[in-house]
C-alpha positions, 0 to 999 in steps of 0.5 A, a space after each residue: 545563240 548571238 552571232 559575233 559581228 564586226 564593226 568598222 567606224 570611220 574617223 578617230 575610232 578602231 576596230 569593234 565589237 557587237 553582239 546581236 541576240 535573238 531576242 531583238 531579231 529584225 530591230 536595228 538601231 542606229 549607231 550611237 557613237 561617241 565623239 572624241 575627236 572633235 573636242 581634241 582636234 577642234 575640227 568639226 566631226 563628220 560622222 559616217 554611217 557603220 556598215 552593219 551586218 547582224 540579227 537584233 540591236 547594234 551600238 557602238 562607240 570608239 574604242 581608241 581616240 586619237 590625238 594630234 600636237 605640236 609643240 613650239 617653243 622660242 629661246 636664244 639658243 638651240 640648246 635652250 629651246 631643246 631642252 623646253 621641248 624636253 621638258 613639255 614632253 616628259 610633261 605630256 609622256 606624264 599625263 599619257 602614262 597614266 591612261 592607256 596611252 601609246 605616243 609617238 613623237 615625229 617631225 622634230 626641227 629648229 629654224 633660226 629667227 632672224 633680226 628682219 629689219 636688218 635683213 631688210 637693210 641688206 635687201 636695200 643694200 643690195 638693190 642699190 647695188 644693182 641699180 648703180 651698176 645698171 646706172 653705171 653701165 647705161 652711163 658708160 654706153 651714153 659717154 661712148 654715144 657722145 664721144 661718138 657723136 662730137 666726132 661726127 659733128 666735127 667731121 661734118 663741120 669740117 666738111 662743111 667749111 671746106 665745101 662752103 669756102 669752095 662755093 664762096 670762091 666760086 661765087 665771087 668769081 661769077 660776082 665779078 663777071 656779072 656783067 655778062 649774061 651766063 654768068 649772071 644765071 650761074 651765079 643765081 644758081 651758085 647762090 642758090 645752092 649754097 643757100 640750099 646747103 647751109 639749110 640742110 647743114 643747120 638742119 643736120 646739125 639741129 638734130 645732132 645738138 637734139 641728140 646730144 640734149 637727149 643723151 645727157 638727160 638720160 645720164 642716171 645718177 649713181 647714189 652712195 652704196 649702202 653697206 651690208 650689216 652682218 645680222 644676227 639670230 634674234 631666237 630659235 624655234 624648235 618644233 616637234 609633233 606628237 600623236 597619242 593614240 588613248 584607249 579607252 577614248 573616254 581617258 583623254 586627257 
């Protein structure tokens, strides 16, 4: 009497069935399965060794293949690339009537293919757009800076002048009372000093000319804005997945 014994193959296969006789008690041979998937899927096939638990000799093959697609097509328009999917499908539901066949469909969807270069003209756009409001708002704090700066100088030069004037009065007056001798030795040092404080003025005032060459080469040129394009849908893709489950394997078309 054979025993029933259940087999289970990993991969694109299902459940089988064997039967062992007594006869070929004690010889086990190696699974000779049939390979479907591969020639279906294009990815290589790693087989996997069946668990078998019976008396006499074992072979097995996959009883169902199973195979995986996808359709994509372009045209202009939803409704047009829709319809050319419709029609690969009733092609496919065709050929699979004709075998054991249970199909699945999954995953359908449309996305827009735009006109690149114009999107590109836009991104463009839109960088100059940025830019030029950066340059503009770093060009606004320079003005303020050298708005700023052309107060100082003139507060400084008008302080100098009223100090510096002072100091010539003072030293005129030692100029003419120089015959005596304390008055030589403060006009030396008026002389000094006023000497001292022109140098310190032209010096403060070589660094504010400093800053304000460097404020203006700092000014960013704010170039033409670029206009944004309304672009347009050059074709649209429609995509939809299929699975078909074929019994026996062998039918695959």
């Amino acid at each position: 009497m054979s025993k029933l014994t259940t087999i289970l193959l990993a991969g694109p296969a299902c459940l089988l069935v064997a039967c062992g006789t007594p006869e070929n008690q004690g010889e086990i041979a190696k699974d000779t399965t049939t390979v479907i998937a591969e020639q279906e899927t294009g990815r290589p096939y790693i087989p996997s060794p069946l668990s078998v638990s019976a008396i006499g000799r074992v072979e097995a093959a996959p009883d169902i293949a199973v195979v995986t697609g996808l359709i994509e097509i372009e045209n202009k328009s939803h409704d047009a690339a829709y319809a050319r999917v419709a029609d690969i499908i009733n092609g496919v539901q065709a050929t699979a009537d004709t075998a054991d066949t249970e199909m699945s469909y999954t995953d359908i969807s449309a996305a827009n293919k735009w006109d690149q270069d114009c999107l590109a003209d836009n991104r463009e756009a839109h960088t100059r757009y940025a830019e030029n409001l950066t340059a503009q708002r770093h060009n606004r704090s320079v003005r303020w800076q050298m708005k700023s700066l052309a107060e100082q100088n003139e507060k400084a030069r008008e302080s100098y002048e009223s100090e510096r004037l002072k100091r010539l009065a003072t030293i005129r007056k030692l100029r003419a009372n120089r015959d005596i001798p304390e008055f030589r030795r403060d006009l030396f040092e008026k002389e000094e000093g006023l000497e001292d404080f022109e140098s310190r003025f032209e010096q403060a005032q070589k660094q504010r000319d400093d800053q304000k060459k460097r404020l203006e080469k700092s000014v960013k040129e704010v170039e033409p804005r670029l206009s944004q394009k309304s672009c347009g849908v050059l074709n649209v893709k429609a995509s939809l997945r299929f699975t078909a489950r074929i019994n026996p394997a062998e039918k695959a078309p």
